[in-house]
C-alpha positions in Angstrom: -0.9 -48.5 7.6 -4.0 -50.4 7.4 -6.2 -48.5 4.9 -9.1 -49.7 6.5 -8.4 -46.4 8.9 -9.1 -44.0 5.7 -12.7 -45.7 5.3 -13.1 -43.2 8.4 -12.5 -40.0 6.1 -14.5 -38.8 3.7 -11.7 -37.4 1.2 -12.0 -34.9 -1.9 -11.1 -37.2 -5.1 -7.6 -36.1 -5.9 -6.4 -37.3 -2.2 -8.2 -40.2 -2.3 -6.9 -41.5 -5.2 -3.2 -40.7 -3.7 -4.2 -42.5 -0.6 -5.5 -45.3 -2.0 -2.0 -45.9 -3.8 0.7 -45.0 -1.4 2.0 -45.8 2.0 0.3 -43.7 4.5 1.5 -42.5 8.0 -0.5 -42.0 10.8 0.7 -40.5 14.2 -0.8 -41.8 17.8 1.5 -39.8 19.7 3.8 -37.0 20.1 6.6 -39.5 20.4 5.8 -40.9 16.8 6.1 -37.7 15.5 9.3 -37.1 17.4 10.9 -40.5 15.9 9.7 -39.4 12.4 11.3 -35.8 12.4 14.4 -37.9 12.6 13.4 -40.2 9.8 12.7 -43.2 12.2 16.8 -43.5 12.1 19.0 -44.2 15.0 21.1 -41.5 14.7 21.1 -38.0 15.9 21.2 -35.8 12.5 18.8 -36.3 10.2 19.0 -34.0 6.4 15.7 -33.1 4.7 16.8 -33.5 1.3 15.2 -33.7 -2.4 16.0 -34.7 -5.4 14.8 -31.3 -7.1 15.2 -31.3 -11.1 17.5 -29.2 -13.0 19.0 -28.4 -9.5 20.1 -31.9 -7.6 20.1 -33.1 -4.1 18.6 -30.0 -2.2 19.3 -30.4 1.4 16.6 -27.4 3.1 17.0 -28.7 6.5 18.6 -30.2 8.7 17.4 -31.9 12.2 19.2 -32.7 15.2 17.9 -34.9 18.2 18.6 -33.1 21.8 17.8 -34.0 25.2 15.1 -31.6 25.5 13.3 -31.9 22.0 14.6 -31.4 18.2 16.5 -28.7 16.5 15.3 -27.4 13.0 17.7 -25.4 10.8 17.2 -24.7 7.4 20.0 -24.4 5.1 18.8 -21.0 3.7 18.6 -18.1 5.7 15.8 -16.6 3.8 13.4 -19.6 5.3 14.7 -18.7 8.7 11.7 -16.1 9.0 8.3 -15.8 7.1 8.1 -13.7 3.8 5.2 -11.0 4.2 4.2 -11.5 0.3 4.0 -15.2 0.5 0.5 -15.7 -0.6 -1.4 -16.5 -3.8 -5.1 -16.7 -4.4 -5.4 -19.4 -6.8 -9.5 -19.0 -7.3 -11.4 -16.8 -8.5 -13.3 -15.6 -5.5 -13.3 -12.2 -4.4 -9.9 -10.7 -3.3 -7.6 -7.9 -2.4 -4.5 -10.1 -2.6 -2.4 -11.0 -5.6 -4.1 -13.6 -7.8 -1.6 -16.3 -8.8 -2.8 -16.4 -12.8 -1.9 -12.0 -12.3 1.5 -13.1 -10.8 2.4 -16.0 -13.1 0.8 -15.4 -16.0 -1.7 -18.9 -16.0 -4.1 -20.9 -14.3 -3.0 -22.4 -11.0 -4.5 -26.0 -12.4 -1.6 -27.1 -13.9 0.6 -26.8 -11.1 -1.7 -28.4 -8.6 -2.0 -31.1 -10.8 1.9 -31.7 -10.8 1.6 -30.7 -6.8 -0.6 -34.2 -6.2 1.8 -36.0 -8.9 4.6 -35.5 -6.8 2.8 -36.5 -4.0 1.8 -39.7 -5.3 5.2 -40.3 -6.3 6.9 -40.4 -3.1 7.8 -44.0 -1.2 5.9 -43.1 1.9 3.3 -39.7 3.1 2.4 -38.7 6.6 -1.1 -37.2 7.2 -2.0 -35.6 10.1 -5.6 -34.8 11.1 -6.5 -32.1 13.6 -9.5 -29.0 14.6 -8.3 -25.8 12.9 -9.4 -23.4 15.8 -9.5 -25.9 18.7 -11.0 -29.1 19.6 -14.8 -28.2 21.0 -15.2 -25.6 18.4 -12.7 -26.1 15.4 -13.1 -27.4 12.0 -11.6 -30.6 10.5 -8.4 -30.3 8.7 -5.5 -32.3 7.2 -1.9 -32.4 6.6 0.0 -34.1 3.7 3.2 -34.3 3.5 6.8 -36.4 2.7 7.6 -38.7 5.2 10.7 -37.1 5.1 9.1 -34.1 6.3 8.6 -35.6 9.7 9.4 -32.1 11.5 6.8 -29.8 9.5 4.4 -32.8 11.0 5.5 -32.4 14.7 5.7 -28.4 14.6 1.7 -28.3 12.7 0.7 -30.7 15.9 2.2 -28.9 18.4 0.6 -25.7 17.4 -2.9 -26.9 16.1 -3.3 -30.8 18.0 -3.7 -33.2 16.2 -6.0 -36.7 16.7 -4.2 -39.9 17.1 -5.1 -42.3 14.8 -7.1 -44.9 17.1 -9.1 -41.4 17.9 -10.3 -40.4 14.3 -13.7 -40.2 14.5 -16.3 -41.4 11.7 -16.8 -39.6 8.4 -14.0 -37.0 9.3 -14.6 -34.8 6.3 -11.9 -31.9 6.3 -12.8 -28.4 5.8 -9.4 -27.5 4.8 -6.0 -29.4 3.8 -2.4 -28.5 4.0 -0.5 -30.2 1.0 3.5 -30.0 1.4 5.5 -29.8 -1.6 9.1 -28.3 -0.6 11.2 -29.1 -4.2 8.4 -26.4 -6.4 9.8 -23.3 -4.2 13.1 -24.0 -6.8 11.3 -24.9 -9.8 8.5 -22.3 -10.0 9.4 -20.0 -7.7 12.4 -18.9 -8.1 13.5 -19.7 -4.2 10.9 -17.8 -2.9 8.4 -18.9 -0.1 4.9 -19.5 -1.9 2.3 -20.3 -0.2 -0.8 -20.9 -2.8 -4.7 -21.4 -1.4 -7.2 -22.2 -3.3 -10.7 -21.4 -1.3 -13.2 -24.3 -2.9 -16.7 -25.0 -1.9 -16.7 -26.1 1.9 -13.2 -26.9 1.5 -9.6 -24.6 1.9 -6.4 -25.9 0.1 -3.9 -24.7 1.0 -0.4 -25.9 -1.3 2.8 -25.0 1.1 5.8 -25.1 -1.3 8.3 -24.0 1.5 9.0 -26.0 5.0 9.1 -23.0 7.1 6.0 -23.5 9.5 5.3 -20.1 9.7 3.5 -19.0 6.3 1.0 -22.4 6.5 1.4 -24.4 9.3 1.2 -21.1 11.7 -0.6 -18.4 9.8 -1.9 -20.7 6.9 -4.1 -22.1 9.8 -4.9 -18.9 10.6 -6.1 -18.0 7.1 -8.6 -21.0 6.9 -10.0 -19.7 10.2 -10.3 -16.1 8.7 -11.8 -17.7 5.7 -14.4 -19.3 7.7 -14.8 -16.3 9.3 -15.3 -14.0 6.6 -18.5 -16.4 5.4 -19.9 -15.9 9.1 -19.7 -12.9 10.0 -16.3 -13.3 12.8 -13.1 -13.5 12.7 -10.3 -14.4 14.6 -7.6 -11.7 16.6 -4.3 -11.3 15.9 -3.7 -10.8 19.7 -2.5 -12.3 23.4 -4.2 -12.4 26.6 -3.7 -12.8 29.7 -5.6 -12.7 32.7 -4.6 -10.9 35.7 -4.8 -11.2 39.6 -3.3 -8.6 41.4 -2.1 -8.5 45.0 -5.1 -6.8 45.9 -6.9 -9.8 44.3 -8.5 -7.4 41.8 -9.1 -9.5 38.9 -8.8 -8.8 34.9 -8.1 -9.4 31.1 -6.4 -7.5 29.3 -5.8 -8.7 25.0 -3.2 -7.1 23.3 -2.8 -6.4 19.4 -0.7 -5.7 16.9 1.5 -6.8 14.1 4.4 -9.6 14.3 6.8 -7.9 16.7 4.1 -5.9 18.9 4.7 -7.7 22.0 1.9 -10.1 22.0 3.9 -13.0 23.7 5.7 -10.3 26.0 1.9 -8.9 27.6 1.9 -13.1 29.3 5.0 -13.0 30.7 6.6 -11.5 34.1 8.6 -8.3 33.8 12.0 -8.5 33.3 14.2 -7.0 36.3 17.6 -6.1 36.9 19.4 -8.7 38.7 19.0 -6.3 41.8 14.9 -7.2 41.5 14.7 -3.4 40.3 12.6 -2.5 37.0 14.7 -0.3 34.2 11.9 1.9 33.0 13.9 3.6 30.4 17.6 4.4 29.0 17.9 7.9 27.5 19.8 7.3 23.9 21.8 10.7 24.2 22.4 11.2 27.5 22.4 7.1 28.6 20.5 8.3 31.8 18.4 5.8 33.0 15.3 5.5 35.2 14.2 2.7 37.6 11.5 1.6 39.5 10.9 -0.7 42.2 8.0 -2.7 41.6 8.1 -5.5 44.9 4.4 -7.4 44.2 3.8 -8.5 41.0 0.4 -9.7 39.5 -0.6 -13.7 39.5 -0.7 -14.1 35.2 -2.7 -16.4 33.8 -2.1 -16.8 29.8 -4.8 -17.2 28.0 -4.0 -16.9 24.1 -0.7 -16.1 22.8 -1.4 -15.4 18.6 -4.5 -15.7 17.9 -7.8 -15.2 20.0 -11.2 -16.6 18.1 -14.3 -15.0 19.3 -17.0 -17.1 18.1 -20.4 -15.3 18.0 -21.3 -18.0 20.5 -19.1 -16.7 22.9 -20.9 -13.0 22.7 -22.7 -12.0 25.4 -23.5 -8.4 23.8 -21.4 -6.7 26.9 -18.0 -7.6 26.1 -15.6 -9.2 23.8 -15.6 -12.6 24.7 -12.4 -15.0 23.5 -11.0 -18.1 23.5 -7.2 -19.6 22.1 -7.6 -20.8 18.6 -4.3 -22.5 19.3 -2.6 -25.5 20.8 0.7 -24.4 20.9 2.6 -21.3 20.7 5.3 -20.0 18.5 7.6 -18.3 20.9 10.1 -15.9 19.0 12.9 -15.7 22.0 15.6 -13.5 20.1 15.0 -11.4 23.3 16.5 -14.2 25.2 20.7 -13.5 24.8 21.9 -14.9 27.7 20.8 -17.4 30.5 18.6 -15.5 33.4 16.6 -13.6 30.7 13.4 -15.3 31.3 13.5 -18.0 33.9 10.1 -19.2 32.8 10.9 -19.6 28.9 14.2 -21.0 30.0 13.0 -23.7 32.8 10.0 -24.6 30.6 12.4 -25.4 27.5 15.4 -26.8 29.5 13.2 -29.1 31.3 10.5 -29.6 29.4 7.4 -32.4 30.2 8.0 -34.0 27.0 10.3 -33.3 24.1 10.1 -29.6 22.0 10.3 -28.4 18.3 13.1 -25.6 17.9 13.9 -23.7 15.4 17.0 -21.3 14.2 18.3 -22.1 17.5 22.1 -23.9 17.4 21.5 -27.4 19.0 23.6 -30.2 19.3 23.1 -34.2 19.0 22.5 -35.8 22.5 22.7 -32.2 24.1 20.3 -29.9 25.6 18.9 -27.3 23.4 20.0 -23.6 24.7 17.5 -21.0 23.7 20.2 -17.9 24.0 22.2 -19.8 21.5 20.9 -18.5 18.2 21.8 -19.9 14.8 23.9 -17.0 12.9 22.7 -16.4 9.7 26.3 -14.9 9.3 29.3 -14.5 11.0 28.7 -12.9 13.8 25.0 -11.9 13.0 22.4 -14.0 15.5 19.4 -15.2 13.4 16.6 -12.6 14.7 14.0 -15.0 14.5 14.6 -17.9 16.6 11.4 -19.7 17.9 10.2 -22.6 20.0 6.8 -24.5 19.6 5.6 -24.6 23.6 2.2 -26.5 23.7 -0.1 -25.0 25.9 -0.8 -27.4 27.7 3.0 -26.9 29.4 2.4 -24.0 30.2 1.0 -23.5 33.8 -2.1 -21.2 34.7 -3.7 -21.4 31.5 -7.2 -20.6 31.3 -8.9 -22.9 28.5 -12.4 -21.7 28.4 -13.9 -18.8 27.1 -12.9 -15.2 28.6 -14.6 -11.6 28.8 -11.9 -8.9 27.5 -11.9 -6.1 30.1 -9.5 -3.7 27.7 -7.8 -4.5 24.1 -4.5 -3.3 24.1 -2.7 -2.4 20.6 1.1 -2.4 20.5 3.2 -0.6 18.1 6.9 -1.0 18.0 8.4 2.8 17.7 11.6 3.9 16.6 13.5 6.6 18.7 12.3 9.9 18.0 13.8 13.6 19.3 14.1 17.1 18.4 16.9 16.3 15.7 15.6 13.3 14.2 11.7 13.3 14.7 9.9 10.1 14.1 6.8 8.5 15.3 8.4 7.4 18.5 6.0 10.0 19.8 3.2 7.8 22.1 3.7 7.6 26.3 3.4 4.3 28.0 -0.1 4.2 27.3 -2.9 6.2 26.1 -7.0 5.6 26.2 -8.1 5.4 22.9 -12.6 6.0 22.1 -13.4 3.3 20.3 -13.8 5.4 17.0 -10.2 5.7 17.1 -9.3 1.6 18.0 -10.9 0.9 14.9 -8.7 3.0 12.6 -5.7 1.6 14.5 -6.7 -1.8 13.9 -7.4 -0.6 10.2 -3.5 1.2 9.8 -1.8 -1.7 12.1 2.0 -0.1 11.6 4.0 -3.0 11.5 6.7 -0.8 13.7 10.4 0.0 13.9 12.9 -3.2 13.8 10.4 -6.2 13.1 12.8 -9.3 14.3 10.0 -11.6 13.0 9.5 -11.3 9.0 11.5 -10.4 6.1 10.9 -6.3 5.7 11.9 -3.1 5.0 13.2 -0.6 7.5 10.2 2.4 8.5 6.7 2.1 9.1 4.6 -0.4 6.8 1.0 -1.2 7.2 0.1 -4.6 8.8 -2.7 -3.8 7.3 -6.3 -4.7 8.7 -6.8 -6.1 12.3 -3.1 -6.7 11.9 -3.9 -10.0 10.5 -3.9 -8.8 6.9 -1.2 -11.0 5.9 -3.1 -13.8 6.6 -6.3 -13.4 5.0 -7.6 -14.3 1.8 -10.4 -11.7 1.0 -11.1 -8.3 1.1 -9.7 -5.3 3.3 -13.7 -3.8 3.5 -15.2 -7.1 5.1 -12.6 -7.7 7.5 -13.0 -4.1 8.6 -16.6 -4.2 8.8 -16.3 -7.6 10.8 -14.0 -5.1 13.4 -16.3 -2.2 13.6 -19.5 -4.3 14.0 -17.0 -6.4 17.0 -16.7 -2.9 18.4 -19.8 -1.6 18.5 -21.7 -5.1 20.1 -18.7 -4.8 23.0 -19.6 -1.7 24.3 -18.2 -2.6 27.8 -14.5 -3.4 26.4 -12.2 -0.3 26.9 -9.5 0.2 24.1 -5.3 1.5 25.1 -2.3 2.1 22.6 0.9 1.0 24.3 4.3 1.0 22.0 7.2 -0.4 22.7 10.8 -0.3 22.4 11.4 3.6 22.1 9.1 6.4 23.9 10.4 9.1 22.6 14.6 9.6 23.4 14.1 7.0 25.8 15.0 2.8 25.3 11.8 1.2 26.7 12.1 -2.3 25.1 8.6 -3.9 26.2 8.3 -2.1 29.7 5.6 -0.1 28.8 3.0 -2.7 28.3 4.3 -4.1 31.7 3.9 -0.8 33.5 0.4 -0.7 31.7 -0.6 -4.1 32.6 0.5 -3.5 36.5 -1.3 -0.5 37.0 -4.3 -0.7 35.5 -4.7 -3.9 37.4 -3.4 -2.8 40.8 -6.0 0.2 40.2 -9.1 -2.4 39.4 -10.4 0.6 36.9 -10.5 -0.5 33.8 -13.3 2.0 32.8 -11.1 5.0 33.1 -13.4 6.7 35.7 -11.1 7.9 37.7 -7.9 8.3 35.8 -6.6 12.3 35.2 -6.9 11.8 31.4 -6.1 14.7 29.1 -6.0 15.2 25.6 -3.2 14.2 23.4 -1.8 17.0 21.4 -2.0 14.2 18.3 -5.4 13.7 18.3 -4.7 10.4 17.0 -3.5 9.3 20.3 -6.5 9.6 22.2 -6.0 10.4 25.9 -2.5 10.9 27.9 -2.2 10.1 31.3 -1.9 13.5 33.5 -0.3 11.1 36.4 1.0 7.7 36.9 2.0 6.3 40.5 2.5 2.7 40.5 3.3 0.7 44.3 4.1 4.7 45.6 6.4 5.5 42.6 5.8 8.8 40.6 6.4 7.9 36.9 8.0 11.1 35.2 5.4 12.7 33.0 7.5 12.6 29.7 7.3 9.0 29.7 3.6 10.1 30.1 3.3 13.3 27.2 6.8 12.6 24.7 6.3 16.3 24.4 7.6 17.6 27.6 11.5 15.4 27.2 13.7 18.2 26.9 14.9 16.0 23.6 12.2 16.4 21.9 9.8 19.1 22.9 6.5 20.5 21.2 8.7 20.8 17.8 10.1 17.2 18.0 6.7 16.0 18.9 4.8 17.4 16.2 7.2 16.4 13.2 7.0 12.8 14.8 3.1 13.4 14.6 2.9 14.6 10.8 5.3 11.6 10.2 2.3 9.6 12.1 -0.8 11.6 10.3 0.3 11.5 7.0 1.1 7.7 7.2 -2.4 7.4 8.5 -4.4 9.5 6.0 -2.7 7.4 3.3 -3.0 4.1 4.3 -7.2 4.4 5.4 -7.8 5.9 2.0 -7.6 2.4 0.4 -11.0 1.3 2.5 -12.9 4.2 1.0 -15.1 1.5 -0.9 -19.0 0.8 -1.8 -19.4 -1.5 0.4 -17.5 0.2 3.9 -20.0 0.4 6.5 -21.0 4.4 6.5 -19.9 4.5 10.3 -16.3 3.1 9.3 -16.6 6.2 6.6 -17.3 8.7 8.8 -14.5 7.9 10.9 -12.1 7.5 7.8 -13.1 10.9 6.5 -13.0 12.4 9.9 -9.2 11.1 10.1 -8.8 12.6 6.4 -10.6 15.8 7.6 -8.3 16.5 10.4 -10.6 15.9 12.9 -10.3 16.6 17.2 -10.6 13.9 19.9 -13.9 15.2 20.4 -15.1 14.4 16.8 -13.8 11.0 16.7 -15.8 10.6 20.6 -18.9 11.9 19.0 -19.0 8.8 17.0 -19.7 5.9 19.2 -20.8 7.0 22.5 -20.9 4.8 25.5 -22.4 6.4 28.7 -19.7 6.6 31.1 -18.4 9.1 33.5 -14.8 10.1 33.4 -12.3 12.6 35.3 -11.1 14.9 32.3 -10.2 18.2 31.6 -11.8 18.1 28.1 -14.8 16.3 27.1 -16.2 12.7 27.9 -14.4 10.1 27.1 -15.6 6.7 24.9 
């Protein structure tokens, strides 16, 4: 590559001096990318391999060209999904997460010395420059990394862009750089996924010693732009969006939260049917009787953001949250997707594709088209739970690329089955209205849910932890909180709803509650809540339950509505399930109990510690408008 290219950058010294010394790869196009995730060879199976010491040849992945893109599958299982405890503060700013001298017992500086050794030691390096956050309003960043890597290259450019090389501009100065270094998960880490950032002056590095994309191509991104963030006074949603055009040509947005697993991708995409067009509402666990619906018009979607929504405080309009896709590609997780008809849309847009895709964990073959039901097995018999595909937004029809209002945020919790005999926290309807007092202590808890097919867990309920984009951050718990409650109050025209998925109660949902949500409140064109029948839950931690739901002339049955009323759980099962619910909160918001909370965010804590009603948490933040129900107003 001609060097006289990297007299366009303006480089910290430690990459300079590597560029100025190796050979340098530069992409101008997708297809580049595509020929170098195969190592530029003529073949169809390409081995990421390194010569790692003390161990030997370490093949961690292997590539295979199909018709329809390339397949990625790593050796290990363990890299097949991201690690939750991944990340290590190497400065010595302020932060709640774990500090890498506390974890390691030294000073990060030797290893990032070694980290830009290796660097400099192999034959060739690709760097790839692109906007963390977007293209009009992003921030410069970089990519170093093996050519070898070619893959890890292609995946970061699908989901962030990237700028062609005869595109760089002048005096590109990056705000943050990734720096790939796959052999040091063996020889410091013990095989672990590490992920190390180091948050310098004006500048984010971020040291990725795994070549899963997930913990810093994916979310490392999204901790640079949550870094930024932090400093300014925003911050970027862990959420989709979608906005909606009904029949009736009753027109809204609706963002939906939550922690890996929530159904963020699922709120963009059409209800599933039964091949008879019908909609299965629900499957009772004990008694395997099932519920359907017939839903004949459905709503015109338009995505908007899949991940991760940035609201800029040059969106703002001071009425309602205003958003935009900090993304240029999404990572689909399709474990849902078994068999072909699941999701025509996923399926045609993969199968036949504009131009070639990135999968991962899924079992391609060379020369053959990429399946998306066929799942790698991380054992015999046992379907990887994690397979994804990179689909750049841009193939994705009807999205909406500038800047949308929010008309409701949505929060999605993944709940396990819950009855009389085995209570659990399986205990919300399809939906329930939430004041915005309470939305903020959900985004504060963020239960990561029942059966999280995306990250390496542990079974029950485990804080996401703030905004539900804790794992990605790099600060503190208070500011990020602060940021959300401050969001909150300057939106006072954005309406908040809880929707869970998979279980309501005894009954199998999978995502059909946040479909059922999403239809009706747009075939109503409400989204104030005026005239809903709203009643108090009997967890005031719930909010409001609907009294009624009729959806195209369909009566839903009210224990979908109230958990409390299925005969297999009743008032008894329902309030275990809500202690189980209650305590979990009560312990998890104590840890934001700090100097510096805002003292509205501690009255709402304390009033959650204090047992407080609906009522109390309404009393908090009061926005003046009228509502139909049987107790109180409603936020």
């Amino acid at each position: 590559m001609e060097k006289s290219l990297f007299k366009k950058f303006i480089l910290p010294p430690e990459l300079e001096r590597i560029v100025e010394n190796k050979e340098v790869i530069l992409a101008e196009s997708r297809e580049d990318l595509s020929d170098l995730s195969l190592g530029r060879i003529e073949g169809n199976t390409f081995e990421v391999a390194y010569d790692t010491p003390g161990i030997g040849r370490v093949v961690e992945a292997t590539v295979i060209r199909c018709k329809n893109g390339i397949s990625v599958n790593y050796a290990d299982p363990y890299l097949r999904r991201r690690d939750p405890d991944c990340m290590v503060i190497a400065d010595h700013r302020p932060t709640d997460k774990p500090k890498f001298i506390d974890k390691y017992g030294t000073e990060f500086t030797d290893l990032r010395k070694a980290t830009f050794d290796w660097l400099e030691e192999q034959d060739e390096l690709i760097i790839v420059p692109f906007m963390s956050g977007g293209d009009e309003t992003g921030y410069p960043s970089l990519l170093v990394a093996p050519a070898n890597a070619g893959f890890f290259a292609a995946g970061l450019a699908d989901l962030q862009g990237f700028i062609p090389r005869s595109k760089i501009p002048q005096d590109f100065t990056p705000r943050a750089v990734i720096y790939l270094a796959p052999p040091f998960r063996h020889t410091h880490f013990n095989g672990k996924q590490v992920v190390v950032h180091n948050r310098l002056d004006k500048m984010h590095e971020m040291f990725a010693y795994n070549l899963y994309p997930g913990p810093s191509a994916k979310k490392g991104i999204y901790a640079v732009l949550l870094d930024i963030g932090e400093e300014e006074g925003w911050t970027t949603l862990h959420a989709s969006a979608v906005k909606i055009t009904t029949p009736y040509e009753n027109v809204f947005t609706i963002m939906h939260e939550g922690a890996s697993g929530s159904g963020k991708s699922e709120m963009t995409g059409a209800i599933q049917r039964e091949q008879d067009g019908r909609v299965l509402l629900g499957t009772n666990i004990k008694s395997n009787e099932k519920y359907y619906l017939d839903i004949k018009d459905s709503s015109e979607l338009q995505p908007v953001t899949d991940d991760m929504a940035i609201a800029l405080p040059s969106f703002q309009n001071g009425k309602k949250l205003v958003i935009k896709d900090a993304e240029h590609g999404w990572f689909l997780r399709i474990n849902h997707i078994t068999e072909y008809g699941t999701d025509p849309a996923i399926e045609r847009a993969t199968i036949h594709p504009k131009e070639p895709l990135v999968f991962f964990n899924i079992d391609g073959k060379p020369d053959a088209t990429c399946l998306i039901w066929e799942h790698t097995l991380d054992a015999p018999g046992k379907p990887c739970t994690n397979p994804r595909v990179i689909l750049p937004r841009k193939f994705v029809p009807n999205t909406v690329d500038e800047p949308v209002e929010v008309d409701i945020r949505s929060f999605g919790i993944r709940c396990p089955p819950s009855t009389r005999e085995n209570p659990n926290y399986g205990i919300i309807g399809i939906f329930h209205v939430l004041p915005p007092a309470l939305a903020w202590i959900w985004r504060l808890v963020a239960p990561r849910g029942h059966a999280n097919p995306s990250i390496v867990s542990a079974e029950g309920m485990i804080s996401e932890g703030v905004g539900s984009y804790w794992p990605f951050c790099t600060g503190r718990r208070v500011d990020q909180a602060n940021i959300l409650l401050e969001q909150i109050l300057n939106t006072p025209l954005t309406r908040y709803i809880l929707i869970p998925n998979q279980h309501i109660g005894a009954y199998e949902v999978g995502f059909m509650g946040q479909w059922i949500a999403r239809e009706y409140i747009s075939l109503r064109g409400n989204v104030s809540f005026k005239k809903e029948p709203l009643v108090p839950s009997r967890s005031p931690l719930l909010g409001y339950a609907l009294e009624s739901l009729k959806i195209d002339g369909q009566v839903i049955p009210k224990h979908f509505l109230q958990v409390e009323l299925q005969k297999d759980n009743g008032i008894e099962g329902y309030d275990a399930g809500a202690k189980l619910l209650t305590d979990f909160f009560k312990v998890t918001l104590e840890q934001y109990l700090v100097p510096d909370l805002h003292p509205l965010g501690r009255k709402i804590i304390e009033t959650c510690l204090n047992d407080g009603t609906l009522n109390d948490y309404v009393d908090l933040i009061q926005y003046p408008i009228e509502s139909k129900i049987k107790e109180g107003p409603i936020a």
